[in-house]
N, C-alpha and C positions, 0 to 999 in steps of 0.2 A: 609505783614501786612495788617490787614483790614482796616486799618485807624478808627477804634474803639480804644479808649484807653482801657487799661486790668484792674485789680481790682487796681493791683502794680502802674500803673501810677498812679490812680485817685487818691490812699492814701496820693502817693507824689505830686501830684499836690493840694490836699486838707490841706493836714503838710504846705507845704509854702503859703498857702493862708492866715492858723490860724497864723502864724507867720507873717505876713505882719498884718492883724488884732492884734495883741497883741502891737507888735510896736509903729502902729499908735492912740493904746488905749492909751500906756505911753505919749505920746504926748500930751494929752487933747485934744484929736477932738472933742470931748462930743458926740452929736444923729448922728453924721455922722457915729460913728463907731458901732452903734447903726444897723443902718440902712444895712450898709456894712456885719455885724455878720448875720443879718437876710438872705440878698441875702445867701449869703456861706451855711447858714443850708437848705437855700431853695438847691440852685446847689448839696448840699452835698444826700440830699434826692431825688432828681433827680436821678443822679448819680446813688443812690444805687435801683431804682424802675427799670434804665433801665439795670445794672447787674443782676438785678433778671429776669427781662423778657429774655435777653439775654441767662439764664441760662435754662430756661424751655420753648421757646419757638424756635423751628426751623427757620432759613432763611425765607423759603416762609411764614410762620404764622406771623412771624414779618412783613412781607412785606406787609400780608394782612391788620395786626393790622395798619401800621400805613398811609394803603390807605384809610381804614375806616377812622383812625383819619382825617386827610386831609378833605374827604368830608361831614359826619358828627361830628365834634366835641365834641360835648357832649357826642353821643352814643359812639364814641372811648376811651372817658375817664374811659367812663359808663362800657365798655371790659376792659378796662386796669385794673380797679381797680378789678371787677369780677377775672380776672386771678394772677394778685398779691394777692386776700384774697383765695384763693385754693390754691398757694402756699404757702404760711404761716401758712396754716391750715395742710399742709402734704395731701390736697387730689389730687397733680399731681402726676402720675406715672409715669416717663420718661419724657419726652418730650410733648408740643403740637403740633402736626404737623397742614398741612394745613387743613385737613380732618375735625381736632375737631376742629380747628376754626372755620371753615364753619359752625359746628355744634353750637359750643358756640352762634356765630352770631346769628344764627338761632332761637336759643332759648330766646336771651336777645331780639331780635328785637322786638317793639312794634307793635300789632298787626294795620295790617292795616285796615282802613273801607272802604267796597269796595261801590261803589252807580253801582245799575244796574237801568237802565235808558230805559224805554218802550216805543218805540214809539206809539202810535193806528191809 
């Protein structure tokens, strides 16, 4: 096993979360369960952004994505979300490998300003 949970875990680990949440609603927690609901849709949404990467994008493309994430964070976000809205829209075909990452990267990167600096 990859030590990745599968889709089948995460439903049942998501089923007994909302049940532990409904539970602790009949009890009158009032905003704590409030708050608890919100984590769960946040983990749940998670969850389902990185089965979707998982699903269209290769080992090493993930590996890349998420060394981007690591040392730019925002631009990592800025990729993830880019590659989640192409798949949603039906514009992946297959798979991303490392290649169109490199490319993706490439193109979302902001340009940099270079200073050339003359001595006389």
């Amino acid at each position: 096993m990859s030590g990745e949970p599968n889709d089948e875990e995460l439903e049942k680990l998501r089923q007994e979360k909302m049940e532990q949440l409904q539970e602790q609603g009949g009890q009158g927690q009032g905003q704590g369960v409030d708050e608890e609901a919100m984590e769960a849709q946040r983990e749940q949404r998670e969850a389902q952004k990185k089965a979707m990467l998982r699903k269209h994008l290769t080992d090493e493309a993930r590996k890349r994505l998420n060394t981007v994430q690591m040392s730019k964070p925002d631009f990592g976000e800025q990729v993830e979300q880019q590659v989640l809205a192409l798949a949603q829209s039906g514009r992946i075909q297959g798979k991303i490998d490392d290649q169109k990452m490199k490319q993706l990267l490439k193109e979302l990167q902001p340009d940099k300003k270079s200073f050339d600096i003359q001595r006389r």
